[in-house]
N, C-alpha and C positions, 0 to 999 in steps of 0.2 A: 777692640776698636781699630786693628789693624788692616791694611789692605785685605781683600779677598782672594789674591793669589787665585793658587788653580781652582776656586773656586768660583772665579769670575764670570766662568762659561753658564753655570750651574745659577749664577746669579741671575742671570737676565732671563736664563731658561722661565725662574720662578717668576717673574718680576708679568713674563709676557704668561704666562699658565694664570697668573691673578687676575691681570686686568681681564682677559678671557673669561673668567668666572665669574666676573662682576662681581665684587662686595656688596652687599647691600648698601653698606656706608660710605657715603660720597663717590660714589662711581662716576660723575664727571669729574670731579675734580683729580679722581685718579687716573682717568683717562688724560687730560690735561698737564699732568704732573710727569706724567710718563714722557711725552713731548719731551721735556726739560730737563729731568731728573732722572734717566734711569741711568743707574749707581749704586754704590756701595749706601750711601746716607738714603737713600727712599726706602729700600728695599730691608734693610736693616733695621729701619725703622718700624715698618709695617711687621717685621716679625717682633720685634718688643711692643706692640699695640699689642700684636694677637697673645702673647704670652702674658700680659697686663689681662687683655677681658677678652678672650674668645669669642666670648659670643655678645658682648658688642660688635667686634668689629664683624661680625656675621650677618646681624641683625639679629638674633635669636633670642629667646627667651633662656637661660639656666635651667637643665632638666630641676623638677620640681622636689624629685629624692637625688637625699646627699650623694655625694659621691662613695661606693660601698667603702675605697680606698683609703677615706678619709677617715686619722684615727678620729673612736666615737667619744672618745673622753675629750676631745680637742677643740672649743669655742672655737666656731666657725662664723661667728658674726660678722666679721670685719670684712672678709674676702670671699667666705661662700667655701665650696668645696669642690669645685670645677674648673676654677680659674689654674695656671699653672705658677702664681705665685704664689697661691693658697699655701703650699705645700715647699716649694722650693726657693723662692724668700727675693725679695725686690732686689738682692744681691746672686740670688743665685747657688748659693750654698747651704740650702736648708737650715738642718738644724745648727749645724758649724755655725752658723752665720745671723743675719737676723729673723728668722724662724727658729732659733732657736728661744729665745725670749719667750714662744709662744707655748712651748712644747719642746723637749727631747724625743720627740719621737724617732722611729725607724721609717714612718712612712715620708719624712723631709730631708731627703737625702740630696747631697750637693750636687749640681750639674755642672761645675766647675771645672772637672777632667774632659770635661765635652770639650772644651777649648783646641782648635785645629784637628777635631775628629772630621770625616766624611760626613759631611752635610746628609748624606745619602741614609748613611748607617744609623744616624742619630733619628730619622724622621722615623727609619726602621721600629726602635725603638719605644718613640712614644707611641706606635700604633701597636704595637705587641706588649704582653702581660708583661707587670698588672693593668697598668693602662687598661683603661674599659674604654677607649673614645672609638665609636665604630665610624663608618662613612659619614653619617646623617652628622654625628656630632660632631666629626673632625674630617673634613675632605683633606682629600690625598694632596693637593695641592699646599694645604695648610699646613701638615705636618713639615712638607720638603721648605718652606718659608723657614718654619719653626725651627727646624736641623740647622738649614743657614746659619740663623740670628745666634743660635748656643754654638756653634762653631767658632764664627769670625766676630758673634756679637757684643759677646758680655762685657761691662766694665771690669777692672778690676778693684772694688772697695777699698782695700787696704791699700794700696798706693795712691788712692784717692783720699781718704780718710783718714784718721788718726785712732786709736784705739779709744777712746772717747766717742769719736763719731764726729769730733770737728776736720773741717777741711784741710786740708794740708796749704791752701791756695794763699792770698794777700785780697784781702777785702775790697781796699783801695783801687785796685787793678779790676777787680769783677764790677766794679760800680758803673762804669760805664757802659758793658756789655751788657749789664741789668736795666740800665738808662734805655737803652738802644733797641733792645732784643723783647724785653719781657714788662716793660712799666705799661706799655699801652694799652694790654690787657690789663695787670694787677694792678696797674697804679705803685707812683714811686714807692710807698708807703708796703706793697704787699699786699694792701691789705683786700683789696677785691680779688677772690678767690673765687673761681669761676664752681669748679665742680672737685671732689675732693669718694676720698674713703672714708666707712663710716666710724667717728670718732676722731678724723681729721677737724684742728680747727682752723676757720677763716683767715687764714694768715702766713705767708709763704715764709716770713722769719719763722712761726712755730715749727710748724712741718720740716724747714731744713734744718732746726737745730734738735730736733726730737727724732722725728724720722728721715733721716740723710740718703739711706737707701732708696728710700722708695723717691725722693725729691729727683736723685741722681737718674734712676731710673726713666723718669719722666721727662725729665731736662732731653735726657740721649733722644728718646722716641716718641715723644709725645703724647698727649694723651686719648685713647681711644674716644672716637665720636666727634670731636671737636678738630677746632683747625688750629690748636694750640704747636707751635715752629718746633722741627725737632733740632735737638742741637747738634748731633751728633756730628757735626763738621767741623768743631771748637778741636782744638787741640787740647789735649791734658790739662796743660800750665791754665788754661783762659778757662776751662770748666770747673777748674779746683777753685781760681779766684772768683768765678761767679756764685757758685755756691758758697764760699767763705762770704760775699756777701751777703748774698739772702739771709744767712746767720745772723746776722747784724741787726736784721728790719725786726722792727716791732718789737724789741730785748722786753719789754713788759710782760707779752706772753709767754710766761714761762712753760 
């Protein structure tokens, strides 16, 4: 979540190669956005949309056979096997991390040493084996986003989180950025939950106190297809406290 550094050039490179290729998903508004926003928070964002759902943010369908990559013992209900958190974990460290709840596998391997690689090297990467993602499913453009966001992107969990998975933040302090930022949609309460993964319940206290990664995740970048605010402009301290409150809504749903 730190500046972009020499990366900055390479930023806008991406930022102006996207709008150029028109997403299918809100292509005015991305055009619009760019006006105002081009930066470290648009740009960053849009590569944790695309690392969230690919092929949302494409317009695409999910090819219909699994991914061959994905282990075949491993319930794949929840996320699919295409997505790139299917496998590398709404934190980013596979099976280390919360992927590994799912599975010990070898194929959920952490992307966590990507942190200040070559944006360049890393898009290298996901386009070459195992990676099966060719042109049609992953354009070139997408990948160089992708390299970005795991370079300069990722949060870091553990200095966010507590080894339980509660916030590190002060509840009291997040209430008001919760008030401000996020009730208009969910309502004070949480409790209108727009759109969710499956086995997620209606309820933004459940979800941050159950699943804190994937919450955190979403907070930073938004969520794909929607016009849900990414947060990713919050400092540390103000993200830890707004998530230590969301923990707080709705205590009933355990």
């Amino acid at each position: 979540m730190g500046p972009l550094r020499s990366a900055s050039l390479y930023c806008v490179l991406s930022i102006a190669v996207l709008v150029s290729a028109v997403l299918p998903v809100r292509a005015q508004t991305v055009d619009q956005q760019l006006e105002e926003n081009v930066g470290e928070v648009f740009v960053l964002s849009i590569g944790g949309k695309l690392y969230d759902n690919l092929f949302t943010m494409l317009g695409k369908e999910e090819p219909a056979k699994a991914n061959p990559n994905y282990p075949a013992d491993v319930s794949a209900k929840s996320l699919g096997t295409w997505r790139c958190v299917a496998c590398h974990g709404w934190d980013y460290s596979g099976a280390a991390g919360e992927r590994g709840g799912v599975a010990k596998s070898p194929s959920f391997t952490s992307l966590r040493a990507m942190e200040g690689m070559d944006p360049k090297d890393i898009s290298n990467k996901i386009r070459a084996a195992p990676h099966v993602y060719d042109a049609e499913l992953m354009p070139e453009y997408v990948a160089d986003i992708l390299g970005l966001f795991l370079s300069v992107g990722q949060y870091n969990a553990s200095a966010l989180l507590d080894e339980n998975g509660a916030s590190r933040g002060t509840a009291s302090a997040g209430q008001p950025i919760f008030e401000g930022a996020c009730s208009n949609c969910h309502q004070l309460d949480g409790r209108a939950y727009l759109r969710g993964e499956l086995g997620d319940k209606s309820s933004l206290g459940w979800l941050a106190r159950n699943r804190p990664q994937q919450v955190l995740h979403k907070v930073l970048n938004g969520f794909p297809g929607t016009d849900m605010l990414a947060m990713r402009f919050l400092p540390d301290q103000q993200l830890m406290d707004l998530v230590a409150y969301m923990q707080t809504l709705d205590a009933k749903e355990k």
